[in-house]
C-alpha positions as CSV (number, residue, x, y, z in Angstrom):
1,X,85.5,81.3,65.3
2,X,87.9,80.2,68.0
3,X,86.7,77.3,70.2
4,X,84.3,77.8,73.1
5,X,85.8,77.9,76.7
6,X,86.1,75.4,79.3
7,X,82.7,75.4,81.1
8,X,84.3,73.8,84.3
9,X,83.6,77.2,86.0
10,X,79.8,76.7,84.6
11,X,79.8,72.8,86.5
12,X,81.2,74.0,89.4
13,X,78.1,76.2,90.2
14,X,75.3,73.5,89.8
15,X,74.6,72.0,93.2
16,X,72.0,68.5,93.5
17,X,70.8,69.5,97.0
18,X,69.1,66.2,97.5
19,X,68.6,66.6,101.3
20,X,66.3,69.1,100.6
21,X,64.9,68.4,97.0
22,X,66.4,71.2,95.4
23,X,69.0,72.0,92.1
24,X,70.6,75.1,92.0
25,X,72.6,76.8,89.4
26,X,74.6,79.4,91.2
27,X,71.6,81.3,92.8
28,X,68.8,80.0,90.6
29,X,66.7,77.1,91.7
30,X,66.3,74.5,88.5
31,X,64.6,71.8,87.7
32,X,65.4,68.7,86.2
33,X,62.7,67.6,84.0
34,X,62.0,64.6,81.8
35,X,62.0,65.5,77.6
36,X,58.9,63.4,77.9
37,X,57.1,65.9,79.9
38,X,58.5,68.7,77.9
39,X,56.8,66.8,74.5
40,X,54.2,66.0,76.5
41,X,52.9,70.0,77.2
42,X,54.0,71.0,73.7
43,X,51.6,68.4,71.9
44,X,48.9,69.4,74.5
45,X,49.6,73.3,73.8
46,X,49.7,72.5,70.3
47,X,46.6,70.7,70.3
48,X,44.6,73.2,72.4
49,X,45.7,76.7,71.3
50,X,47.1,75.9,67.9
51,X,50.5,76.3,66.3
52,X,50.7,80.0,66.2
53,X,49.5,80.8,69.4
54,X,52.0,78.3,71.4
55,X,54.9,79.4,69.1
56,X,54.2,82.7,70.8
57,X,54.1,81.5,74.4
58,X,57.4,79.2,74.3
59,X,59.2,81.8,73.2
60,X,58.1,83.9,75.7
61,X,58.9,81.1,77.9
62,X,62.2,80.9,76.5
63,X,63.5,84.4,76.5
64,X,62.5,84.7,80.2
65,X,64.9,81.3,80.8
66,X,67.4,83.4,78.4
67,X,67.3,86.4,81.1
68,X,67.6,84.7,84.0
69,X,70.7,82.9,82.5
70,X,71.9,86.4,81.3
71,X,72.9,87.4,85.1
72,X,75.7,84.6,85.7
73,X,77.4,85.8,82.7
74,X,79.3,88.7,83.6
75,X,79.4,87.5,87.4
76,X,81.1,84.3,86.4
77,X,83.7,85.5,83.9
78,X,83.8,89.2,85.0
79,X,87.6,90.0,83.2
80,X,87.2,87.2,80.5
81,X,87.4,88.6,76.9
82,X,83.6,89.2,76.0
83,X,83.4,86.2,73.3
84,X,84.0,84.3,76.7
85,X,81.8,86.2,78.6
86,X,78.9,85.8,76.2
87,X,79.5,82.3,75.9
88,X,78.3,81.6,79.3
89,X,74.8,81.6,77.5
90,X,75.4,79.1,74.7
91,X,76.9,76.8,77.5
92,X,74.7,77.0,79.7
93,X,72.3,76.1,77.0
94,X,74.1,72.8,76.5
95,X,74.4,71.9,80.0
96,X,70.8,72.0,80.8
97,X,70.4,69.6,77.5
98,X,68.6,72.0,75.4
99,X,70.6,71.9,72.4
100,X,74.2,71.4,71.1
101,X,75.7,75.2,70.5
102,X,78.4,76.2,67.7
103,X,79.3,79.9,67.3
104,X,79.6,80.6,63.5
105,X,80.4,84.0,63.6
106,X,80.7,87.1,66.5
107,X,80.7,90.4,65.5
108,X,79.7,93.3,68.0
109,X,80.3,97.3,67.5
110,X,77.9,98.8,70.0
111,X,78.8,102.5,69.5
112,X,78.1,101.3,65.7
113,X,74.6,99.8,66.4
114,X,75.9,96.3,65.2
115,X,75.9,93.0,66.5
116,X,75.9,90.0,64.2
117,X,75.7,86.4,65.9
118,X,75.2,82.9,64.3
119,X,75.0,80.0,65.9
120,X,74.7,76.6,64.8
121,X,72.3,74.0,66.8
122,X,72.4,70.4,66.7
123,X,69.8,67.8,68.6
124,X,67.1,70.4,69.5
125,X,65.2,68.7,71.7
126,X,62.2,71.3,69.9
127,X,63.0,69.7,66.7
128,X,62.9,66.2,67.8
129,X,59.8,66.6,69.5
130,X,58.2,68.4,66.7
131,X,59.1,66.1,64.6
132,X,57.9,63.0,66.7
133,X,54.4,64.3,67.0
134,X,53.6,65.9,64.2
135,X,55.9,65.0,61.3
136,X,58.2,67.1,59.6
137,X,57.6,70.9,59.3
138,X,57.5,73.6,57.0
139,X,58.7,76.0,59.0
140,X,61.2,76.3,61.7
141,X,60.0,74.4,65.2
142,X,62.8,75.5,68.0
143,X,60.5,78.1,69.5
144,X,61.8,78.4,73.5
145,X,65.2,78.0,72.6
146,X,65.0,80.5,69.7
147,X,63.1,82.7,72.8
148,X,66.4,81.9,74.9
149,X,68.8,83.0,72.2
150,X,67.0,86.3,72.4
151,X,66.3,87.3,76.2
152,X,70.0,85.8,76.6
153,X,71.2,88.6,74.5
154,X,68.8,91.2,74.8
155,X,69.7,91.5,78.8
156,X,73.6,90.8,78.1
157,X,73.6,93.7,75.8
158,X,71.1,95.5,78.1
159,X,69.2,96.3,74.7
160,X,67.0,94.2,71.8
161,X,68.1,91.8,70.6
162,X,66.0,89.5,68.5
163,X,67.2,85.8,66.6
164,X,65.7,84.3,63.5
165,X,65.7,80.4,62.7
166,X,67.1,80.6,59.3
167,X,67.0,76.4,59.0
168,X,65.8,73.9,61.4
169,X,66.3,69.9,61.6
170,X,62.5,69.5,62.3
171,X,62.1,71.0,58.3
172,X,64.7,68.2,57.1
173,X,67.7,69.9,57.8
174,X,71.3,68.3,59.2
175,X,71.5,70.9,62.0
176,X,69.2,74.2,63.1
177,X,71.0,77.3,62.5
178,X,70.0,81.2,64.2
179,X,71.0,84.4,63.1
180,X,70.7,87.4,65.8
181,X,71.1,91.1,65.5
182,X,70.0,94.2,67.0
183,X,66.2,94.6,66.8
184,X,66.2,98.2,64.7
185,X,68.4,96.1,62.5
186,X,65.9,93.6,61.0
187,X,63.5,94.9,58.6
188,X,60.9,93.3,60.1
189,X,61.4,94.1,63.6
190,X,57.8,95.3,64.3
191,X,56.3,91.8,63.5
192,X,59.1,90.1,65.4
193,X,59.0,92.0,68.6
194,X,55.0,90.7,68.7
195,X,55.9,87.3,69.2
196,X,56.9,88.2,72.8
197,X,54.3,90.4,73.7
198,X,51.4,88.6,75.7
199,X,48.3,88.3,74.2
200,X,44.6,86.8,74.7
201,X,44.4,83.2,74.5
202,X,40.5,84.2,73.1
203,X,41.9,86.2,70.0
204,X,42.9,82.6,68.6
205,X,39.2,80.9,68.8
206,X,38.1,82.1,65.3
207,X,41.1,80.8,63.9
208,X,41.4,77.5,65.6
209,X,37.3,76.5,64.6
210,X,38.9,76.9,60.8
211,X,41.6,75.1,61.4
212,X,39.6,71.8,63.2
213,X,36.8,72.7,60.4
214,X,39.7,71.7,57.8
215,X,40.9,69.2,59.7
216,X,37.6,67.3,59.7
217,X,36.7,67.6,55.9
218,X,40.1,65.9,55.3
219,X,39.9,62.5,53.3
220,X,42.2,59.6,55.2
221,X,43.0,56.8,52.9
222,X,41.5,53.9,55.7
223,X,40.3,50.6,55.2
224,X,37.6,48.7,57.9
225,X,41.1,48.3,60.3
226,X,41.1,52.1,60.4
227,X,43.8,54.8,58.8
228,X,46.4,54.1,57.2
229,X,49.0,55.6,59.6
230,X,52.0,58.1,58.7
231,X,52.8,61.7,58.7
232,X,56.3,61.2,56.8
233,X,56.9,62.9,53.3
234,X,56.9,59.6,51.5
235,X,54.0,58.3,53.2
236,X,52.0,61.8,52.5
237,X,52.8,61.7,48.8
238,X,51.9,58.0,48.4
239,X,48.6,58.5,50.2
240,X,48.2,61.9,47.9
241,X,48.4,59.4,45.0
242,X,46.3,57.0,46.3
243,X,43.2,59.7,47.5
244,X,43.8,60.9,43.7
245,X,43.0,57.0,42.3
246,X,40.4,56.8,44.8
247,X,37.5,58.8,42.7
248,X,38.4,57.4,39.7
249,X,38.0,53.4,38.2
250,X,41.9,53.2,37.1
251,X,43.6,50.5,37.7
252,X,46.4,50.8,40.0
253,X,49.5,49.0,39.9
254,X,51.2,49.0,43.7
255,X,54.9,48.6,43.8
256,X,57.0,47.6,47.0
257,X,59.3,45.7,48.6
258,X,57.9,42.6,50.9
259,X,56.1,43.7,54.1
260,X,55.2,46.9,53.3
261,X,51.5,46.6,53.8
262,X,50.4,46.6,50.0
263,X,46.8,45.2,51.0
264,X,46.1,47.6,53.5
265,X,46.7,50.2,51.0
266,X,44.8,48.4,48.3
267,X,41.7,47.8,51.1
268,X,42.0,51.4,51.9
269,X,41.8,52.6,47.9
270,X,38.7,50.4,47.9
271,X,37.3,51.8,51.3
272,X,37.5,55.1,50.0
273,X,35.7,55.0,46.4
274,X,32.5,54.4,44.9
275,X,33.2,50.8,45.2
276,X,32.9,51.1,48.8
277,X,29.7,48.9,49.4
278,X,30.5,46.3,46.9
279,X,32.7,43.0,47.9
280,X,36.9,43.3,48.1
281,X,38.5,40.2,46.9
282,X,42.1,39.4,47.3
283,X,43.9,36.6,45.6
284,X,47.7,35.5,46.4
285,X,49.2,34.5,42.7
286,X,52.3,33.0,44.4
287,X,50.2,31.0,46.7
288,X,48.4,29.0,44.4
289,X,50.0,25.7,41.9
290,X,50.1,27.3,38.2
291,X,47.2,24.3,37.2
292,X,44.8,26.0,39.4
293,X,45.3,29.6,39.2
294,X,42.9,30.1,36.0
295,X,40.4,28.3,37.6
296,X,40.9,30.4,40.8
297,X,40.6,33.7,39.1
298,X,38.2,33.2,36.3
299,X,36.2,29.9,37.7
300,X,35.3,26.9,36.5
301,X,32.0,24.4,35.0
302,X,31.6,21.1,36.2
303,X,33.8,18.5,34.8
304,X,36.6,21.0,33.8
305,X,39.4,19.5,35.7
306,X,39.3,16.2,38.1
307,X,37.4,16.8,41.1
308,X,35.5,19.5,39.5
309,X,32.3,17.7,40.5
310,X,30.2,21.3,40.4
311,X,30.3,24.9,38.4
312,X,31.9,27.2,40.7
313,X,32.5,31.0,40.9
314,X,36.0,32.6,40.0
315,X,37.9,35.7,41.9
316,X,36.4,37.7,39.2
317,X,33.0,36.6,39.3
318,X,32.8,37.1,43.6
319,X,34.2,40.7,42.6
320,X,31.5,41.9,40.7
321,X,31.1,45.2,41.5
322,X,33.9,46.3,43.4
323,X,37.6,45.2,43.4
324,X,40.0,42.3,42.5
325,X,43.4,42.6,44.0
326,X,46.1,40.4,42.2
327,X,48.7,40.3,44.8
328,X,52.5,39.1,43.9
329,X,51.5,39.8,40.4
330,X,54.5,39.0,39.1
331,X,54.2,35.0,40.0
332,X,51.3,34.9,38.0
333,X,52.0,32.1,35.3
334,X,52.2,33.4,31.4
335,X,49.2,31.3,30.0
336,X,47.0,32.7,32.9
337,X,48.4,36.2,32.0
338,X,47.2,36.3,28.3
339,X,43.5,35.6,29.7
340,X,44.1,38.9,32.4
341,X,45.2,40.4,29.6
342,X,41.8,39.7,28.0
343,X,39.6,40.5,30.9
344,X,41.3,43.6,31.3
345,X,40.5,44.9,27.7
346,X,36.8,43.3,27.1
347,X,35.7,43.1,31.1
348,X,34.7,39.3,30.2
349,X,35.9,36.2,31.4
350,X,34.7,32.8,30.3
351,X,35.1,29.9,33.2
352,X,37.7,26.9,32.4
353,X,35.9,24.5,30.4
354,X,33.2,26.9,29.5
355,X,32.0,28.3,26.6
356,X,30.1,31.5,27.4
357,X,31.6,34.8,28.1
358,X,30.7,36.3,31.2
359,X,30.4,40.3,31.6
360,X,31.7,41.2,35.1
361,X,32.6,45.2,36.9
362,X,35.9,45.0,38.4
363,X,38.2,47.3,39.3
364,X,41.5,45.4,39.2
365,X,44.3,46.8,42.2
366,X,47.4,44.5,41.4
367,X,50.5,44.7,43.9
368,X,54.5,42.9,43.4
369,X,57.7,43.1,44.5
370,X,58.8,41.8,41.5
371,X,60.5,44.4,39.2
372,X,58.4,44.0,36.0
373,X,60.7,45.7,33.1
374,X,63.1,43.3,34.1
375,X,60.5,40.5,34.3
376,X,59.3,41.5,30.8
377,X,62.8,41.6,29.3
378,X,63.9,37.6,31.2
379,X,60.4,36.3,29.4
380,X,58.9,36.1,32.6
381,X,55.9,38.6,32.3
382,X,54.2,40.0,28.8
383,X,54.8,43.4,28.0
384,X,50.9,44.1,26.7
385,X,49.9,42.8,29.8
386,X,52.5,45.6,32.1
387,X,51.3,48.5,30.0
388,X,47.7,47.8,30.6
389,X,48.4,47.5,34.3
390,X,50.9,49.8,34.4
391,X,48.3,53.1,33.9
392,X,48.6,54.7,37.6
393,X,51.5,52.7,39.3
394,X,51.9,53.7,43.0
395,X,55.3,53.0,44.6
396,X,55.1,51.7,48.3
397,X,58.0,53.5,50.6
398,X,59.5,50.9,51.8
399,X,59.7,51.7,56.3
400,X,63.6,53.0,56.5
401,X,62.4,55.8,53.7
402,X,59.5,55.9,56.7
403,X,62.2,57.3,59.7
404,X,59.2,59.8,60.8
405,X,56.6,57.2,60.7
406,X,58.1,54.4,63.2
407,X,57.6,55.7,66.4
408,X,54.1,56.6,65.4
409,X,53.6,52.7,63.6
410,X,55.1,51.8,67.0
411,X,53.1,53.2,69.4
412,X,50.1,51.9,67.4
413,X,51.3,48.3,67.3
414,X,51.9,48.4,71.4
415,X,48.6,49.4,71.5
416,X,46.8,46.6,69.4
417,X,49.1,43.8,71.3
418,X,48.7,45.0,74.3
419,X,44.7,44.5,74.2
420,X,45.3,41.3,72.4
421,X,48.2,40.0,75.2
422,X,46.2,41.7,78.5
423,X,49.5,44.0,79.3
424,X,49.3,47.1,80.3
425,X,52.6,48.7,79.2
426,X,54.4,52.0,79.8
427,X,55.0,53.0,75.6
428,X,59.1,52.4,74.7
429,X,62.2,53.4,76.2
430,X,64.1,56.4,74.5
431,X,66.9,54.1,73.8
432,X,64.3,51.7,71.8
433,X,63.1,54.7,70.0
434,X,66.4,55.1,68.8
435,X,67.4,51.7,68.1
436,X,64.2,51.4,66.1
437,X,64.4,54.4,63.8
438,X,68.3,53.4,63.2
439,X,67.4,50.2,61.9
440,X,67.3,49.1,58.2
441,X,64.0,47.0,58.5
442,X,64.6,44.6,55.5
443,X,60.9,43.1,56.8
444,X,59.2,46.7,56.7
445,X,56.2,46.9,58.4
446,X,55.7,43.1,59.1
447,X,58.9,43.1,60.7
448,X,58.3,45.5,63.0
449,X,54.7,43.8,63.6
450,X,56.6,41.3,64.8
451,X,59.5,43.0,67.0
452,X,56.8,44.9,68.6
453,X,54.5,42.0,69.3
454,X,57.6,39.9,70.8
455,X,58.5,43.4,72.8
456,X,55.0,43.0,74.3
457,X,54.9,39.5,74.6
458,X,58.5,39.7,77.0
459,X,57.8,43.1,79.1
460,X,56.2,43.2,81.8
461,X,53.4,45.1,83.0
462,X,53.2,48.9,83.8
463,X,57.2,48.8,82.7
464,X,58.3,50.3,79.3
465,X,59.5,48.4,76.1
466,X,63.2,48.7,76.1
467,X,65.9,47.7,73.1
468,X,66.8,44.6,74.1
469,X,63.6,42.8,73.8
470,X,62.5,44.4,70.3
471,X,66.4,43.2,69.2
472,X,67.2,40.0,71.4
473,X,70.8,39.5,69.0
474,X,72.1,42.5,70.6
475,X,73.3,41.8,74.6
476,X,72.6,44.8,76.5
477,X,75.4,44.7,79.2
478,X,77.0,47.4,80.8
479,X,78.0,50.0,78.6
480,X,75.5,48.7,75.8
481,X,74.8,52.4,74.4
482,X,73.4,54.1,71.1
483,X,76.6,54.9,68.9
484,X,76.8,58.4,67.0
485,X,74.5,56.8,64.5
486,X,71.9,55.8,66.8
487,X,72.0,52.1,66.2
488,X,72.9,49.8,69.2
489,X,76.2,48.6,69.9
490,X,78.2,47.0,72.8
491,X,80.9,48.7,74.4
492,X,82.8,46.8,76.9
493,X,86.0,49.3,77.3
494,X,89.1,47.2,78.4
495,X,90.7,48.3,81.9
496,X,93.0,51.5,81.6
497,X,96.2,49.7,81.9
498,X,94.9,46.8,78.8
499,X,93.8,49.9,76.7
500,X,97.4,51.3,77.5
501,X,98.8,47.7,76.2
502,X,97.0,47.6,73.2
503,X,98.0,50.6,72.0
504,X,101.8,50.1,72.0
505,X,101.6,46.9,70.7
506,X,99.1,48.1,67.5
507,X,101.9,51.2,67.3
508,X,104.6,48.5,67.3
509,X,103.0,46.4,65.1
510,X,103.0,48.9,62.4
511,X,99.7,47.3,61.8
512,X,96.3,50.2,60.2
513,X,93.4,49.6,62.2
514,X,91.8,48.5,58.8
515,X,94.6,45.7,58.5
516,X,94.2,44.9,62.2
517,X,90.5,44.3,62.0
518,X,91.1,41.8,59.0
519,X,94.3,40.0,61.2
520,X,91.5,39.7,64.1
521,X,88.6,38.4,62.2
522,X,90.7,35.7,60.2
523,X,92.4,34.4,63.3
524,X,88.5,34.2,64.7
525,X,87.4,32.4,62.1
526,X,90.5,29.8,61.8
527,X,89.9,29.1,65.7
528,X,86.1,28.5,64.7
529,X,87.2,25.8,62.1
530,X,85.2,28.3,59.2
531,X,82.5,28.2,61.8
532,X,80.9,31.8,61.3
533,X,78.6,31.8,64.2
534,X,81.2,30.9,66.9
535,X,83.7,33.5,65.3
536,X,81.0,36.0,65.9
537,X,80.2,35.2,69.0
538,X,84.2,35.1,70.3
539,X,84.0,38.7,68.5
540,X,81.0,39.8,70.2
541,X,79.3,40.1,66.6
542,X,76.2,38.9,65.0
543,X,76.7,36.6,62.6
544,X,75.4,38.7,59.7
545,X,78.0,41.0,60.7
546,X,80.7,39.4,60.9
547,X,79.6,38.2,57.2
548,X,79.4,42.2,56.0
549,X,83.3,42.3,57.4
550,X,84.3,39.1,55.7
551,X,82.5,40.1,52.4
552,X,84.7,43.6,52.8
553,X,87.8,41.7,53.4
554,X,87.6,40.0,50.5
555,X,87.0,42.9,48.4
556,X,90.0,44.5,49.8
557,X,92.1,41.3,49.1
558,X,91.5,41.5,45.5
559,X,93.7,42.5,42.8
């Protein structure tokens, strides 16, 4: 396909009339909208008429904003060569911020009856709102710009024309893609002509009282601080497991790096079984000196150790009846390991410096970070003991597998410090929505706990939580932006005429970029005496960044 054309002509004809409070595009009054306002009435569409019935009316809504569109085309490029012409639609489309167009293929024989048009979409602002309230999809989401595609066409061609999502972004696609063709040429052109006739909003009612009833019997893994919260495909499929463990008494082994909320997912597999009623006990076995961790966990008589001036009760003992969580599992010294071991396979324990066994009900939950096969294989951990705990393991996702579940974690966590600080706040900033999902929390879930709580702590009230204050490392000047990637990055441009310099003197140089980046970042260190911090700071990098490039420069200096 060859490129689109310049939509300078298209610029030209919007007018800001701010003397009178009006936008125009050529003839056509617009209106500038926030996206927020946009998500906003499709969550409240969504929750009030359901998912099929507000499909239907956005792309109603869509193929009407498609028409209207339709009638600048041939006025704007009247003796253009009709891929031009038509391309006043997919433009347009773009310049109002709907969605980022790219023709794939154009095919049109009218006296034939055939018209064949694909179009690639990137950043649906459907998609991205689909997937911000309601989690990712398994069917296609870009309802009033799928309507567009097809009123656009339809009154361009003065005759049917009706598009097909054949992928979307919001069902874990890269990019959306439509396919469009005359409406007697889809098999199914019956059904798809439906979705833009109007119909009864009543028609829906028996429909949407099965849906809520199915909502409702729904079991969500929750412990006494509420749900768990996530809508992400990793979340969903850990919580599957965990509802699955629920009805049963095996013991579940939890996996997962540091911060990932292990208790709260042991509390809520406890909340949720028959255990419920009966006491949840939680021991730390990194937290505790090896000498008293047996007496911690099993309990001790009086006289057993020094100090031991009475008998007292063990983890295992206090459990009776419900559930033991051994957290950082793998800490958990070998001697005190063979006696789990035991407990595990006779449900007795006998108290340090005791002599009777002790029958006690647990349901034993243990949780590590620690990779245990490899703990097993340094001496570290006893094999007998990881496959009698290792019946139902359940991995945690650690948060950046969890890119669906942040804003939603988020929004939460304002919430709760909010109450606790007194601040009323506004919710984030797009930009800190974006700087948050492009981060690589190596903290998880407690990490963000804490940016969000600082985020609270700094903004003030009635105003929104912006980037800077969740990530107080990165500067936000002038020209600090989001980067293709979405993570945050300053851009200070140099003047025109610098920029000019630079550039003959790195062409002179006969220097790569690569090799110029490793000439900048040695002479920054060797002014810093080896001091890394003041070499990223004369480099406008973070120290941990300027550490990645050294580590890379190294690697590329070696044989």
């Amino acid at each position: 396909m060859p490129p689109l054309p310049s939509d300078a002509d298209l610029r030209r004809l919007v007018h800001f009339s701010a003397g009178d409070g009006r936008i125009w595009l050529s003839g056509q009054r617009m209106v500038l909208v926030h996206a927020a306002a946009l998500h906003a009435l499709r969550r409240e569409l969504m929750g009030t008429l359901g998912r099929a019935q507000t499909r239907r009316l956005l792309l109603r809504a869509g193929y009407a904003s498609g028409e209207r569109d339709a009638l600048l085309a041939r006025q704007v490029r009247p003796d253009a060569p009709l891929l031009d012409v038509f391309a006043v639609g997919p433009q347009l489309h773009m310049l109002e911020g709907a969605v980022q167009v790219t023709p794939l293929a154009f095919e049109i024989d009218e006296a034939a009856g055939h018209f064949l048009g694909q179009f690639r979409w990137d950043h649906s602002w459907e998609a991205e709102a689909q997937v911000r309230d309601f989690g990712p999809q398994e069917e296609p989401a870009c309802w009033m710009l799928l309507g567009y595609a097809s009123g656009y066409t339809s009154a361009f061609f003065k005759r049917s024309v009706l598009f097909k999502e054949v992928q979307c972004a919001a069902c874990g696609h890269d990019h959306c893609r439509i396919e469009g063709r005359f409406a007697e040429a889809w098999p199914d052109s019956e059904a798809m002509a439906r979705d833009y006739d109007p119909d009864s909003v009543l028609v829906q009612l028996d429909e949407l009282q099965s849906q809520v009833q199915t909502l409702r019997t729904q079991l969500q893994p929750a412990d006494e601080l509420g749900p768990l919260i996530g809508r992400s495909r990793a979340f969903e499929q850990t919580a599957a497991l965990l509802r699955k463990a629920a009805a049963t008494q095996v013991t579940v082994l939890l996996t997962g790096e540091t911060g990932v909320g292990k208790e709260r997912f042991a509390r809520a597999l406890h909340a949720m079984g028959t255990r419920a009623d009966k006491p949840f006990v939680a021991i730390n076995c990194a937290a505790l000196p090896a000498e008293l961790i047996e007496s911690e966990l099993f309990g001790a008589e009086k006289g057993a150790y020094t100090g031991a001036a009475s008998a007292r009760m063990g983890r295992f003992e206090r459990a009776h009846g419900g559930t033991l969580m051994l957290d950082e599992l793998g800490e958990l010294p070998l001697p005190a390991q063979a006696k789990l071991l035991r407990v595990l396979q006779t449900g007795e324990i006998e108290r340090l410096g005791g002599h009777e066994a002790r029958r006690v009900d647990v349901r034993v939950v243990a949780a590590t970070n620690v990779d245990l096969e490899q703990a097993v294989q340094e001496g570290r951990f006893r094999r007998d003991l990881l496959y009698r705990l290792n019946i139902y393991p359940i991995r945690i996702p650690p948060l950046r597998e969890r890119a669906d579940d942040i804003e939603l974690l988020a929004m939460h966590l304002l919430q709760k410090y909010a109450v606790r600080h007194g601040k009323r706040l506004a919710g984030f900033t797009d930009r800190a929505l974006l700087a948050m999902r492009a981060h690589a929390w190596p903290g998880n879930v407690r990490e963000l706990e804490n940016l969000i709580e600082r985020g609270v702590i700094l903004t003030p009230s009635d105003e929104s939580v912006d980037a800077d204050l969740l990530f107080p490392h990165i500067t936000m000047q002038a020209g600090a932006t989001v980067n293709a990637r979405g993570a945050l990055e300053r851009t200070v441009a140099a003047p025109a005429h610098q920029a000019a310099s630079l550039y003959d003197t790195l062409l002179h140089s006969g220097l790569s970029l690569e090799a110029l980046e490793d000439t900048l970042i040695r002479e920054a260190v060797a002014r810093a005496g080896g001091n890394l911090s003041a070499a990223a700071r004369a480099l406008g990098l973070t120290r941990p960044q300027l550490s990645y490039r050294l580590s890379r420069l190294n690697e590329r200096a070696q044989p």
